[in-house]
Each structure stands twice: as C-alpha cells, then as structure tokens.
N, C-alpha and C positions, 0 to 999 in steps of 0.2 A: 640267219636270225629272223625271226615272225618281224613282220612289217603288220602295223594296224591295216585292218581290212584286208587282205592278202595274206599269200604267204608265197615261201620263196625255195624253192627247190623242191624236197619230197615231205618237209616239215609238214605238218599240222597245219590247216589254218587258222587262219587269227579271228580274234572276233570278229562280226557282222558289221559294218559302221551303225550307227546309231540314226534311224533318218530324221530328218531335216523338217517338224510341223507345216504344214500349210493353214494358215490362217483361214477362219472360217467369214465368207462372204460376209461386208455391213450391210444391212435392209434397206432398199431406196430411201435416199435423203438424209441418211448419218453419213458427217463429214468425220474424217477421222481426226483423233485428237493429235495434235503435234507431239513431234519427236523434241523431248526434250534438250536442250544441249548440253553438252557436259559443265561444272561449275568448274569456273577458270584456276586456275593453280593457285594460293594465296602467293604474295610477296614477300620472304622474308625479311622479318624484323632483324635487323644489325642490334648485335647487346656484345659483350666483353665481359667477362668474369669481375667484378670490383675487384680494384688492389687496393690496400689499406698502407700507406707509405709508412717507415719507423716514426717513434715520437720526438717529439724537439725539434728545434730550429731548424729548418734547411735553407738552401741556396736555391733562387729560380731564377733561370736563365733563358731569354727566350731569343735565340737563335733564326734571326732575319733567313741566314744563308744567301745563296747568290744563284744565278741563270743555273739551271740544271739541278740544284738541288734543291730539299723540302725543307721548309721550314719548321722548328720542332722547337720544346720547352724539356732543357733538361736540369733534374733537379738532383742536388747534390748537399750530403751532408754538409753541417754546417763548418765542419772540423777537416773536409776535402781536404786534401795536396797532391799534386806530380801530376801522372797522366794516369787517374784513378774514373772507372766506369761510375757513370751518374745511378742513383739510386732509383732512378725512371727515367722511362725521357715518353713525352708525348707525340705525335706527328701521326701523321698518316692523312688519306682523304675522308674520313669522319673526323674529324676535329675540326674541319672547314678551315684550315688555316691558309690564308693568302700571303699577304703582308705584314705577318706578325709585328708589333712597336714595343710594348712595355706588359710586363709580369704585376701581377699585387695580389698578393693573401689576405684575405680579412680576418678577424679572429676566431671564426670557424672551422676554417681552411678550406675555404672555396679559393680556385683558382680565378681572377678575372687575367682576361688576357685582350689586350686591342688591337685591332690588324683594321689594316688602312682598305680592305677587298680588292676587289677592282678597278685597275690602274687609268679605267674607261668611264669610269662611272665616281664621280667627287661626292656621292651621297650614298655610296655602297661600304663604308664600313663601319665595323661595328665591335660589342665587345661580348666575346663570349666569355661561358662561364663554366668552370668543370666542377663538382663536385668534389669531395675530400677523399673518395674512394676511386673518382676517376681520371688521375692525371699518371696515365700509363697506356702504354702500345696507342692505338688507333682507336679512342675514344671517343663517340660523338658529346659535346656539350650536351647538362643538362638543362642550359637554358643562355640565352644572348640577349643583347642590346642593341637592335638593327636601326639601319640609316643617319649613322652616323660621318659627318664629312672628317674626316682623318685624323681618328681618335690617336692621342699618343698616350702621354704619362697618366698614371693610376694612383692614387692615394685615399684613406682613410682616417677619419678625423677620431677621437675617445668616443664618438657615439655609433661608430659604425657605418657612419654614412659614407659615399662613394665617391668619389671625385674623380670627371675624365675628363681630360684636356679635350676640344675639338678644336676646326678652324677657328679660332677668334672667339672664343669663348669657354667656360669651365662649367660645366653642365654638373648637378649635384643631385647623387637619388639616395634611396632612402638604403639602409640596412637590408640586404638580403635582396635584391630588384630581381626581377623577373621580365619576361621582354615584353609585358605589356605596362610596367613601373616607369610613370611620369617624372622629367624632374622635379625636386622640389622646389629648387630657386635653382637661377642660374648666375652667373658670374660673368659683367663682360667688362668688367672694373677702368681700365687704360689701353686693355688690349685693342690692336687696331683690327677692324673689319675683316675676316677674313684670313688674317696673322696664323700661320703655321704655330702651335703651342707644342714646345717637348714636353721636357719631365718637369712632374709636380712631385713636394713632399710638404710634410704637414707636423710641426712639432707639439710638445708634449703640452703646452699653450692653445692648441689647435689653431695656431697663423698658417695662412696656407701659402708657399715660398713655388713663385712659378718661373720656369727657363724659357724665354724667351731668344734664344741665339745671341742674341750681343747684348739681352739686360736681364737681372731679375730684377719682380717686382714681387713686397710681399703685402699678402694680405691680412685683414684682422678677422676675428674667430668670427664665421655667419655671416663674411661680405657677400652682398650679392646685388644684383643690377650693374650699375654703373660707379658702384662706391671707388673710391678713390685708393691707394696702395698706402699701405702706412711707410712704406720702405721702399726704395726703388735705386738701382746702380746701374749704369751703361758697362757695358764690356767691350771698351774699342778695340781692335788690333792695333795694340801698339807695346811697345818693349816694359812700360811703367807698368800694364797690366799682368802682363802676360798671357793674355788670354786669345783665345778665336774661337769663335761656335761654342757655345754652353750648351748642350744636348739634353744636361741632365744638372738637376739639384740633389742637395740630400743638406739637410744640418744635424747639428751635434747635439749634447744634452745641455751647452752652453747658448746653444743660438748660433755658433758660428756657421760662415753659408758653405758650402764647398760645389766648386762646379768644375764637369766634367768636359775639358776642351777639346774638340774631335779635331779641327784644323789645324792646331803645334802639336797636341799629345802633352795633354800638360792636365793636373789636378791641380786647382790651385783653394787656396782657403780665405776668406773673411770676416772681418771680427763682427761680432753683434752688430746690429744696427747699423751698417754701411751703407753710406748715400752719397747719392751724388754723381759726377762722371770720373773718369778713368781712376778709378778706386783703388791703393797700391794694394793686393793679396800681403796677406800674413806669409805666407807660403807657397812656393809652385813646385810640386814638382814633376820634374820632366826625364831626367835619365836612362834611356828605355836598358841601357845594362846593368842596370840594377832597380829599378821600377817594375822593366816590363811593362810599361804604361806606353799602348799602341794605339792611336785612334781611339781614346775612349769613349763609348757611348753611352753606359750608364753607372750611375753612382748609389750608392747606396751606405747608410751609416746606424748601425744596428742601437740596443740601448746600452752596449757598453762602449760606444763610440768604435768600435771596428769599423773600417772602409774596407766597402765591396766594389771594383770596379769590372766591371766590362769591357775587356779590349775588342772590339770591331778588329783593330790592324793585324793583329796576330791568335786571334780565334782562342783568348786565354781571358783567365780570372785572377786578376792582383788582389790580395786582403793584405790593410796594412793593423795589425790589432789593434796598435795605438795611434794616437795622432803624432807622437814623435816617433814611431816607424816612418809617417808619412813624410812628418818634417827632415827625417836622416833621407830620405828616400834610397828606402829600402824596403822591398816587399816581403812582408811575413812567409807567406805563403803562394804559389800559383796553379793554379788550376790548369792545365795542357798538356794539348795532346791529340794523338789522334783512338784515343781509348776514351777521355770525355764526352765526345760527342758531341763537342764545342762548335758550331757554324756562324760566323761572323756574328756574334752577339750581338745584340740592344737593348733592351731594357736588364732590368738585375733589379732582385729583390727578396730579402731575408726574413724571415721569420717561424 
C-alpha cells in the first residue's frame, strides 16, 4: 500500500512530502513578537435540565442519614402509602448538603432547607434554597443564607416572611431572601445565649410556637428583641408528662400544641394556651405496633389538621388524618421502605 512520501515495493510512488518554509531572516534589532499561548480550556458550568414537580400538596422529607451515607430531600405526594418511590428525591454534591435539619415551602414553592455545615466550624451553616423547578437529582441551590451558627426549624408567617431557628436566637428575613438579604428583626425573646433551637411553627394567628427540648415557648405576632413569650410549658421527663426531647412543634387550626418526643417516641398534644411546668398532654401517643412512632424527629400538621411525623428510629412517615386517628393511635397511613428513599429523617414539611 503507497505510504505518504515513499512507496513500497514495485508500486507507484507517493506524493513528494510537502517542504517545511524557512522563515525569512528579521533585520538587525527586530525582537521577535512572542508566541502566543494557547487560551486555557473554559470550566464547565454544572446546569441540570429543570423538573417541574406535579401540582398539590406534597410531603418534604429531608433525610439527615448517617456515617457513609448522603444526605437527600425526598418528596412524596401528599396521598403516599407503603414502600412507594418519592416523586423526586434531591442529593448529590451540588446541592451542598452537609448536615441537613429541617424542610419549608413558601408559597411559591421555593424549597429552604437548613444544614448545620461543618462539624468543625459553629459558624458554617447555613440555609439553602432551590427553586420550584429544582428540587430533583444533583441540583446546585439557586441561592443560600450563609454563616449561620446551626440553623434548625423553618417557618413562614401570612406575609411570607422567613423564620430560622439558630443558636439562641430566631433570625427573621424578608419574603423571597437572597444571600445577601439582612434580617429584618430578630428574636431572642427568653431564649438562653447560645440554646440549641429545633422546630419552629407559626399558626393562622401568626404566634410563632418554638421547641426548645424540654419547653415550648410562644410568641406574639412581630415579637422581636427580647420580648417576652405570651405562652411557655416545661416538658420534664417524668411519667405526668410524658414527654423527653421536643425536637419539633406543629399546632392545630384550634391552637392546640403537639410535640414530637425523640427520647420515649411519644407524640403527645396540648390544649390552647398551656402554661406552666409539668403540663398533663391531652394525649400521647406512643404504641410503636400500631403508631409506628419511632424516635420522632419532626412534626408537622397540615390545614386539615392531618399529622405528618418523621420517624428518625425506623426511616418511615406516620400520617395520622385526624386527631382521633392520633388519639386511637393508629396510623392512617406509612410511608417505608427501602423504595422511599427514607434515610433517618428530620425535619417534615407539607404543602
């Protein structure tokens, strides 16, 4: 076969090579102009196709997990049962999730989500935020709330504004925050210096109802500085209560309070306006063979008074539709499985 420039046996030869210019001498004293260098490879940009989730309520679960596995938000109609595939789930390492805490929808449906960062750094976390088309596969945020010391519960009052738990304080931004949106007021009401704050919820009233592990206290609609709690209960461990570790609040379209106890596994309920120490609950309940109520870590109570709970202990979703589901304790419905995509939950949040 012809080889360029050659050839190979009795063939023909090949073409001539083609020679090689020689540059013509530069005249004394012209420095030659520099060889350019090549222009460096751009970076590519990380994007993801939008997914536009179905309309109506869902379920958002945002799934702490444990050593070896990733933390993920996975979102599930609001009508879920058994061991049924989530209608997204979020995770990956563009979503920057660390320490995932708590889920909240605004009436947008922007995702906020709080994660504690860095287990090294008490001023690394923060809350990010997805957009309504990107709470699917490995999404990076379209925007966060940085240096925050270990954001947990997330709430929204009738005007849109944002509410996020930190240490020892409820930091309050405006509708729609961006990561350069200032608070507008803050909240350090009775809270003590520093005080780890869980879940916050906010009723139709806009009182803003905070778990502080063994108390709620509630506030009045626009407290802010050092105002005082119109409401406040101790949660002792002891048998009158039934309570240990309040993780999470939620209330009803009555006002009643319900907190979700991680150390017995117990929901229990209170009537309006409950004060005082060792407050006997309306109700607890605890059964896990027919509850399903495993280490609950968060609560949540829609507007037709449904309870949505989070089991931490058993990587599942109890909904009880009514409050006498809850009071029979018996669970309506469970979410589990290893088809969910359920990882140790914590926070929960409907809308």
């Amino acid at each position: 076969m012809p080889t360029l420039g050659g050839h190979s046996g009795g063939g023909s030869p090949g073409p001539s090579p083609i020679p090689t210019p020689t540059p013509s001498p530069l005249p004394p004293g012209v420095t030659p102009a520099p060889t350019a260098s090549p222009s460096p490879t751009p970076t590519p940009v990380y994007s993801i196709a939008p997914t536009s989730l179905p309309a109506g309520p869902k379920i958002y679960v945002a799934n702490h997990g444990k050593e070896g596995t990733s933390p993920s938000v996975t979102i599930f109609a609001v009508a879920a049962s058994g061991d049924v595939a989530p209608l997204a789930t979020l995770t990956g390492s563009h979503t920057n999730m660390q320490q995932i805490q708590f889920p909240g929808v605004d009436s947008a449906g922007n995702l906020f989500l709080s994660d504690a960062g860095s287990a090294s750094n008490a001023t690394s976390g923060f809350v990010a935020i997805f957009g309504p088309t990107g709470q699917s596969g490995n999404q990076p945020p379209a925007s966060s709330i940085a240096n925050l010391a270990n954001p947990e519960g997330i709430a929204f009052d009738s005007g849109g504004n944002v509410y996020v738990a930190v240490a020892g304080e409820i930091l309050v931004y405006p509708p729609n925050p961006t990561a350069t949106s200032a608070p507008i007021r803050t909240l350090r009401g009775d809270i003590t210096s520093g005080e780890d704050i869980y879940g916050l919820a906010i009723d139709t009233s806009n009182r803003l109802y905070v778990a502080e592990s063994d108390e709620v206290e509630v506030y009045a609609a626009g407290a802010s500085g050092s105002a005082a709690p119109i409401q406040e209960f101790d949660l002792p461990s002891d048998p009158a209560s039934g309570l240990d570790s309040c993780l999470s609040v939620a209330v009803d379209s009555s006002a009643d309070i319900y907190c979700a106890n991680f150390n017995n596994s117990t929901i229990t309920e209170y009537a309006a306006g409950s004060t005082g120490t060792s407050v006997t609950p309306m109700l607890a309940a605890s059964d896990l063979s027919k509850t399903s109520i495993d280490e609950p870590f968060g609560i949540f109570i829609d507007n037709s008074n449904s309870v949505y709970v989070a089991n931490y202990g058993n990587s599942s979703v109890a909904v009880f539709a009514t409050n006498g589901a809850l009071a029979a304790g018996t669970a309506t419905r469970l979410i589990s499985g290893t088809t969910t995509g359920l990882n140790f939950p914590y926070g929960i949040f409907v809308r």
